[in-house]
C-alpha positions in Angstrom: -2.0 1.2 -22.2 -5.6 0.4 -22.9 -8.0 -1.1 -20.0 -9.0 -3.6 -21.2 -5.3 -5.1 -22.4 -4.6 -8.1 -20.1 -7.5 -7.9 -18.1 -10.7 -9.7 -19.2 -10.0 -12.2 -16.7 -10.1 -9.8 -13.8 -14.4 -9.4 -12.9 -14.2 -6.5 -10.2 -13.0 -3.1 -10.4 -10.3 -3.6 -7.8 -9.0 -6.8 -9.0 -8.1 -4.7 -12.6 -6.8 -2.0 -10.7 -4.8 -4.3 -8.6 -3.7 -5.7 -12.1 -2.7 -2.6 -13.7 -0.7 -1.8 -10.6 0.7 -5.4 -10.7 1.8 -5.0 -14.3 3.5 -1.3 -13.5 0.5 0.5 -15.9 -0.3 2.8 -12.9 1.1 3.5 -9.7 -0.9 1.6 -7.0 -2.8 4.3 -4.7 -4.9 3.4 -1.1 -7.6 6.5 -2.1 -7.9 4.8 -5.9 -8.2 1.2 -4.3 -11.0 2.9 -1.6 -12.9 4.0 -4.5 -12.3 1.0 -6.6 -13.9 -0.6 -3.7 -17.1 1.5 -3.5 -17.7 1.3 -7.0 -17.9 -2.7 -6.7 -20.0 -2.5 -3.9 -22.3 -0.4 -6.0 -22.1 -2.8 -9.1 -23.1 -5.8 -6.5 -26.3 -3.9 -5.8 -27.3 -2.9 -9.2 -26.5 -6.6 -10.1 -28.9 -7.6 -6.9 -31.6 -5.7 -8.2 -31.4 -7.1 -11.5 -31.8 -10.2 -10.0 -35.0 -8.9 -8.0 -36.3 -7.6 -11.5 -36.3 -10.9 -12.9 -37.3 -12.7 -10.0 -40.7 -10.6 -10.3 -43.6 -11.3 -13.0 -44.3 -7.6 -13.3 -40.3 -7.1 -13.4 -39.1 -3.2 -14.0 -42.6 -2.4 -13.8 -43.2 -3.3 -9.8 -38.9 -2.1 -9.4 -40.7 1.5 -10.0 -44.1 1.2 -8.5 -43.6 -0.4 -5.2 -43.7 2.2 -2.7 -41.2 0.4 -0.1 -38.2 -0.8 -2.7 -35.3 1.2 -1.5 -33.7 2.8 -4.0 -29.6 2.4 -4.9 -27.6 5.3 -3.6 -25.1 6.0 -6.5 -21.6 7.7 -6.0 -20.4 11.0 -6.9 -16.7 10.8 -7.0 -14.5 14.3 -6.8 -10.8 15.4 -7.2 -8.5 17.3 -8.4 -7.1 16.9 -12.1 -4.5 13.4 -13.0 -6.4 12.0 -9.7 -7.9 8.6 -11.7 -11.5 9.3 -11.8 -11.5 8.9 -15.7 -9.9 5.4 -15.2 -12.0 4.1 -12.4 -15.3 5.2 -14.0 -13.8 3.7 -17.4 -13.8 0.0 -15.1 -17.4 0.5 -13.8 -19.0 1.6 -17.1 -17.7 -1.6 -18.7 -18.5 -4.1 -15.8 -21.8 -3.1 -14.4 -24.4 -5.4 -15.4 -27.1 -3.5 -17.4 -28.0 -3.3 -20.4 -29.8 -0.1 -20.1 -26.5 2.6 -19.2 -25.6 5.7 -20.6 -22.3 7.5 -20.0 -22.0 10.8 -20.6 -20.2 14.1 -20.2 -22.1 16.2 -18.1 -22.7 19.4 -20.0 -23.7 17.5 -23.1 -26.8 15.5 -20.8 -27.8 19.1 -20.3 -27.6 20.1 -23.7 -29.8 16.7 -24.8 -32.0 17.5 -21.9 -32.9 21.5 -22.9 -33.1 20.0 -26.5 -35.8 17.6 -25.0 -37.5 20.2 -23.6 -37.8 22.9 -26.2 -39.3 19.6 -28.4 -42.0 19.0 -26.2 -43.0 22.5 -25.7 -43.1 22.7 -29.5 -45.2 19.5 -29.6 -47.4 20.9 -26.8 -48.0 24.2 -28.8 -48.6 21.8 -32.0 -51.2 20.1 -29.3 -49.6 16.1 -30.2 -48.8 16.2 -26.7 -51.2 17.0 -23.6 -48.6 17.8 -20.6 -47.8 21.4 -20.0 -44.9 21.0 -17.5 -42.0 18.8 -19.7 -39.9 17.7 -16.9 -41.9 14.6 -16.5 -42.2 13.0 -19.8 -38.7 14.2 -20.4 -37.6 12.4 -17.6 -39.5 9.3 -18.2 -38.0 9.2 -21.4 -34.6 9.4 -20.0 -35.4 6.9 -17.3 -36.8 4.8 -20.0 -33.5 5.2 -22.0 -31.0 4.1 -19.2 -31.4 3.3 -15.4 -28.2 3.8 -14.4 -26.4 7.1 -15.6 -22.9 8.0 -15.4 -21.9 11.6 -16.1 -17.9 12.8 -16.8 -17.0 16.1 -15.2 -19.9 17.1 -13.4 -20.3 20.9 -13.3 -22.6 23.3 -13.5 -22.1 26.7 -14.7 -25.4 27.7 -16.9 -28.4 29.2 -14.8 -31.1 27.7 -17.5 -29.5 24.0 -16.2 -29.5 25.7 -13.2 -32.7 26.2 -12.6 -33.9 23.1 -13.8 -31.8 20.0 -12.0 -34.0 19.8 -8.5 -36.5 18.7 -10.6 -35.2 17.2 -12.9 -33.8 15.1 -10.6 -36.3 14.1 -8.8 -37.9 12.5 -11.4 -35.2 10.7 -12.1 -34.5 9.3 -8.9 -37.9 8.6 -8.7 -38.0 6.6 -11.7 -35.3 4.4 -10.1 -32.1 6.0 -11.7 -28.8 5.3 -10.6 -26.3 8.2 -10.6 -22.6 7.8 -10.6 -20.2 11.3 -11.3 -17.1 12.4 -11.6 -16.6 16.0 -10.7 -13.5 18.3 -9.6 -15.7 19.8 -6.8 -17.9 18.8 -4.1 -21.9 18.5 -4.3 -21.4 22.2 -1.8 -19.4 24.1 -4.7 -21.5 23.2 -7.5 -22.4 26.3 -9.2 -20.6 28.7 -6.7 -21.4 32.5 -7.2 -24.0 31.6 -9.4 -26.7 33.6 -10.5 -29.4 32.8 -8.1 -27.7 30.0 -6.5 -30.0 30.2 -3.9 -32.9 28.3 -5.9 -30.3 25.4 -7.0 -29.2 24.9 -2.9 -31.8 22.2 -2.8 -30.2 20.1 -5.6 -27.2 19.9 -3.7 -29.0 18.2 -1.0 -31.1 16.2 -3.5 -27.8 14.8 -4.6 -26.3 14.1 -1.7 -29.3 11.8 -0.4 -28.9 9.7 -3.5 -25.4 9.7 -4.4 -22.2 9.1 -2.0 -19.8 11.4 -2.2 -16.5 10.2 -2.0 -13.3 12.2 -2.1 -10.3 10.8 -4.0 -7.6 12.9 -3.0 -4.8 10.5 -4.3 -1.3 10.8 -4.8 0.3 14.5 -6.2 -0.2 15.0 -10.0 3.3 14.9 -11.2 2.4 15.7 -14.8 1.4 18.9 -14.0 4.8 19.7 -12.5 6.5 18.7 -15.7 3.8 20.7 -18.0 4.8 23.6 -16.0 8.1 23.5 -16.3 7.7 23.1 -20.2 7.1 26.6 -22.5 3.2 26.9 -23.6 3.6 29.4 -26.2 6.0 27.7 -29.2 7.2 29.2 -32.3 8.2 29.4 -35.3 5.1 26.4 -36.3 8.1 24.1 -37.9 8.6 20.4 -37.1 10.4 20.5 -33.5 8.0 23.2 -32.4 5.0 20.4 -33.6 7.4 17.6 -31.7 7.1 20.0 -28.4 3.5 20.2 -28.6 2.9 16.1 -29.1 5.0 15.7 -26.0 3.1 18.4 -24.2 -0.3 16.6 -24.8 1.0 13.2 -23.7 2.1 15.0 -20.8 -1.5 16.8 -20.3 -3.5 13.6 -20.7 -1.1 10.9 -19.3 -1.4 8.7 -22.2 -5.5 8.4 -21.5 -7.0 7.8 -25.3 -8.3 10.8 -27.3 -10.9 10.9 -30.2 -12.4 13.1 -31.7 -15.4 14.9 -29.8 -18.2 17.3 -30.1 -19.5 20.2 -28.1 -23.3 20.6 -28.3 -24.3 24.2 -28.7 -28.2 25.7 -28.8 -28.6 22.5 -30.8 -25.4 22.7 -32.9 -22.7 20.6 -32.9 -19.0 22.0 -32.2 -16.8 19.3 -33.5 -13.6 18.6 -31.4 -11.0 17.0 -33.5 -9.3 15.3 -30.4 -10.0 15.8 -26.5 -8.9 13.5 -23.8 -10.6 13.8 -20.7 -10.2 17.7 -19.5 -8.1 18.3 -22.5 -9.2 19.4 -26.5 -7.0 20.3 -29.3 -7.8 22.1 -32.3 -6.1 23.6 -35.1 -6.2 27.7 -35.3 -8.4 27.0 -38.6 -11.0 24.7 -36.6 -11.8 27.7 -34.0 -11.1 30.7 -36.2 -11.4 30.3 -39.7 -15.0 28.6 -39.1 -18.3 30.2 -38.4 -18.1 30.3 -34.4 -19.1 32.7 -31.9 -19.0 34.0 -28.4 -21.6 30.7 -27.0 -19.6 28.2 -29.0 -15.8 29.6 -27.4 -18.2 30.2 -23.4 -19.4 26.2 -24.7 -15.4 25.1 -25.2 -14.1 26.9 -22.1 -17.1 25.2 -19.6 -16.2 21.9 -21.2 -12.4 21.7 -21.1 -9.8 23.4 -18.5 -6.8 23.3 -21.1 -7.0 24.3 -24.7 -4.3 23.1 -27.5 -4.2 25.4 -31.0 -1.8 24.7 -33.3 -0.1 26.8 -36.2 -1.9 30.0 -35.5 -0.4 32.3 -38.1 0.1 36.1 -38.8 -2.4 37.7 -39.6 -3.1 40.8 -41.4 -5.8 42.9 -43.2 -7.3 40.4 -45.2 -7.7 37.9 -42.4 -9.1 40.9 -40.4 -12.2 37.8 -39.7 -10.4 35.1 -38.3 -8.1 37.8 -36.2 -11.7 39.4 -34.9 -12.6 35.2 -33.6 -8.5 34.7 -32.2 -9.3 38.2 -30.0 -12.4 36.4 -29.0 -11.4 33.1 -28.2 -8.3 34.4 -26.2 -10.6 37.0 -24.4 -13.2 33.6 -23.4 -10.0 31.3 -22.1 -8.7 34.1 -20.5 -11.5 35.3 -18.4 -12.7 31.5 -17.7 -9.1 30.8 -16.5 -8.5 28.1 -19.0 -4.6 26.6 -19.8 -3.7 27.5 -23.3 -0.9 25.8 -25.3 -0.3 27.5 -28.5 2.1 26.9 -31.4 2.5 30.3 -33.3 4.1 31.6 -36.3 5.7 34.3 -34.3 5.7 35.7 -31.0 2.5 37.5 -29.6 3.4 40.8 -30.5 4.1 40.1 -33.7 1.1 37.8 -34.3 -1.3 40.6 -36.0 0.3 43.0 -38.9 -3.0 44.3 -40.4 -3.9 48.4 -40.8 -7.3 49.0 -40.8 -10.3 48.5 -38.5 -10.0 48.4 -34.3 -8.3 44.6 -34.7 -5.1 46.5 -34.3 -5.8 47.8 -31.2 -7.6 45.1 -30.1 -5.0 42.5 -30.4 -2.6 44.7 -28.2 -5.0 43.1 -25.4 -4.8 39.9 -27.1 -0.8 40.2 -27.1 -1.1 40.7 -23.7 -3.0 38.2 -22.5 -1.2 35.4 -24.4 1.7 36.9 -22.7 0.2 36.7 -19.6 -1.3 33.3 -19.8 2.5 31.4 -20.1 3.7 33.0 -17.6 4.7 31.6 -14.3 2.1 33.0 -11.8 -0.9 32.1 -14.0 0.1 28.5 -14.8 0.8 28.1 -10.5 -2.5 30.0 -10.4 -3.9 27.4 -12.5 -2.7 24.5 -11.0 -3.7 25.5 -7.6 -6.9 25.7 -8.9 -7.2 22.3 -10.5 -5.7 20.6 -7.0 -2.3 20.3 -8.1 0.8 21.5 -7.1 3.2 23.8 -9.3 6.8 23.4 -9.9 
C-alpha cells in the first residue's frame, strides 16, 4: 500500500500511523507510535522556528548569527531490520514544513561530500578559490542547500568518511542543521573495529548532543522467519524458479516500493536496477558482464545487507571475464556477511565448466561459499545479526 493512499487528511505522523493501523496496512506497535510521537514533536519545532525566521527582518540570516538561539536537537532512530524506520521517516520527510530538505542515504551524502571536497581542492590549486581547509565552504554549501537533513541507514565503514565527520559536523550543526537518521546501530557502534576509531570517538559524542537517539525495538520481524525457511539458491532459471524469486523479494522488502537506484563510486555511478530499502536486485549481466571492480562490489556490500542476482548461467572458457567478476563478487558478499539470493542455471558445482586459466580452481572456493551462504547456520548467523530471529 502506498503512504500516502487514504491519508492526506491525517496532518501528524501519528494520526497516519494510527490510520494505517486503523485500515489493517500495518500492525499497530507502542515502540512505532513512541517514535511517531518524537518525530512530531520535532516537526512542531522546526515549524516553530520557521515561524521565528519569518517573524525576523534579518530572517535565516540572524537564525545562524545570534549567539543565544538554541539550536533543534534532531533524532537518530535505530533498529534492527523490518522494524518501520523506513515508514516513519517516509511520514516525516513528507510533513515537515521546509522547503529547504534533503533526504538521503547515508553513504551516498558521503560520496557527494568527498566529491565536494576533491572540487574545491582542485579549485584551490587552480587559485578561483582562497580557502585551504574545504570543510567550511563545503559545509556552507550544504547548509545552504538544506537545513534539515535526513539520512537512510546511517553507517559508517570507510576511514576517509571517517576521519572527516567531527568536523564536518560541526559545521553543520553550527550552521543550524537539523539531523534526523535511521541506522541499525547505536551512535556507540558506529564504525566499530575501525581503523583508527579512536580519532572518530568524538563524533559519536558530537552526535549524540545534537540528535536523540531513540531505540525502536518493535515487534519480531516475521518476514525474516519466512525468508529463512524458503531455499536462497534456485535452479534451473525457468519460470517457477523466477516465481520463487518474486515471492522472495516481496517477502524481503514487505511490500515497501522499489525503484531503480544508484551506488556512487570514486565519482561513478553504479546503477541499481531495483533496491528497496536494505535490499538491491540485479541481473548476473548487470554485476558481471559489465566493467565493475573490487570498490564497486566493497560499494554494493556497504550499501545493501541482501543481494538478489538472477539467471547466473554456466560458464566456461570463453566467459573466463565475467566468471573472474562472479568469484569476486561472491568473495565481497561473503566476507561482508551479506544475504545472497541467487537464481542459477545449475547447482554450484556445476556453475563453472571452463579449462584454462586459475578460474577453475578458483571457483571451487566460489562453489563453496555459495554453498555455504544458503545454508542454515549462516542465514541464523545473519539474522541474529540484523536483530531478528531465525526460524
Amino acid at each position: 500500500m502506498n503512504l500516502r493512499d487514504g491519508i492526506q487528511s491525517h496532518p501528524s505522523v501519528l494520526q497516519r500511523y494510527r490510520h494505517l493501523a486503523q485500515t489493517g496496512a500495518i500492525q499497530a506497535d507502542p515502540a512505532q507510535e513512541a517514535v511517531a510521537a518524537a518525530l512530531d514533536d520535532l516537526i512542531e519545532r522546526i515549524a516553530g522556528r520557521r515561524l521565528e525566521a519569518k517573524s525576523s527582518a534579518l530572517g535565516w540570516l540572524f537564525a545562524r548569527k545570534h549567539p543565544r538561539r538554541e539550536p533543534i536537537r534532531g533524532l537518530y532512530l535505530h533498529g534492527g531490520v523490518g522494524r518501520g524506520k523506513t515508514m516513519l521517516m517516509d511520514m516525516f520527510f513528507e510533513l515537515v514544513p521546509a522547503r529547504r530538505k534533503r533526504r538521503v542515504h547515508f553513504n551516498d551524502f558521503m560520496a557527494d561530500v568527498q566529491d565536494r571536497i576533491q572540487r574545491h581542492r582542485q579549485a584551490r590549486k587552480d587559485g578561483s578559490v582562497k580557502e585551504d581547509d574545504p570543510i567550511p565552504p563545503v559545509a556552507r554549501a550544504l547548509a545552504e542547500e538544506a537545513w534539515v537533513l535526513c539520512f537512510d541507514e546511517f553507517s559508517v565503514t570507510d576511514i576517509a568518511d571517517a576521519m572527516i565527520l567531527s568536523r564536518l559536523f560541526s559545521a553543520l550543526f553550527s550552521q543550524g542543521v537539523v539531523l534526523v537518521a535511521t541506522s541499525n546501530v547505536e551512535p556507540d557502534d558506529l564504525y566499530r573495529d575501525g581503523l583508527n576509531r579512536q580519532l572518530f570517538l568524538p563524533f559519536v559524542d558530537l552526535l549524540k548532543r545534537h540528535a536523540e537517539v531513540l531505540p525502536l525495538d518493535a515487534r519480531k520481524d516475521y518476514r525474516l522467519d519466512r525468508l529463512n525457511r524458503l531455499p536462497v539458491y534456485l535452479s534451473p532459471s525457468d519460470a517457477e524458479t523466477d516465481r520463487r524469486m518474486d515471492e522472495n523479494w516481496a517477502l524481503v522488502t514487505g511490500g515497501e516500493p522499489a525503484a531503480a537506484a544508484e551506488v556512487v563510486v570514486k565519482g561513478r555511478h553504479v546503477a541499481v536496477p531495483l533496491a528497496a530499502g536494505k535490499a538491491a536486485r540485479f541481473a548476473f549481466h548487470d554485476l558481471c558482464e559489465k566493467p565493475l571492480g573490487a570498490r564497486d562490489y566493497l560499494a554494493i556490500a556497504a550499501r545493501f545487507d541482501t543481494i538478489f542476482v538472477d539467471h547466473v548461467p554456466v560458464m566456461d572458457d570463453h566467459r573466463r571475464n565475467e566468471a573472474r567478476r562472479f568469484i569476486l563478487l561472491i568473495d565481497t558478499l561473503y566476507d561482508h556477511k551479506v544475504r545472497l539470493v541467487v537464481s542459477a542455471a545449475a547447482a554450484p558445482g556445476d556453475l563453472y565448466r571452463g579449462r584454462r586459466g586459475h578460474e577453475a580452481f578458483e571457483f571451487d572456493r566460489t562453489s563453496s561459499r555459495l554453498m555455504e551462504m544458503q545454508s542454515r547456520d549462516w542465514l541464523e548467523a545473519w539474522t541474529a545479526r540484523h536483530g531478528g530471529d531465525a526460524a
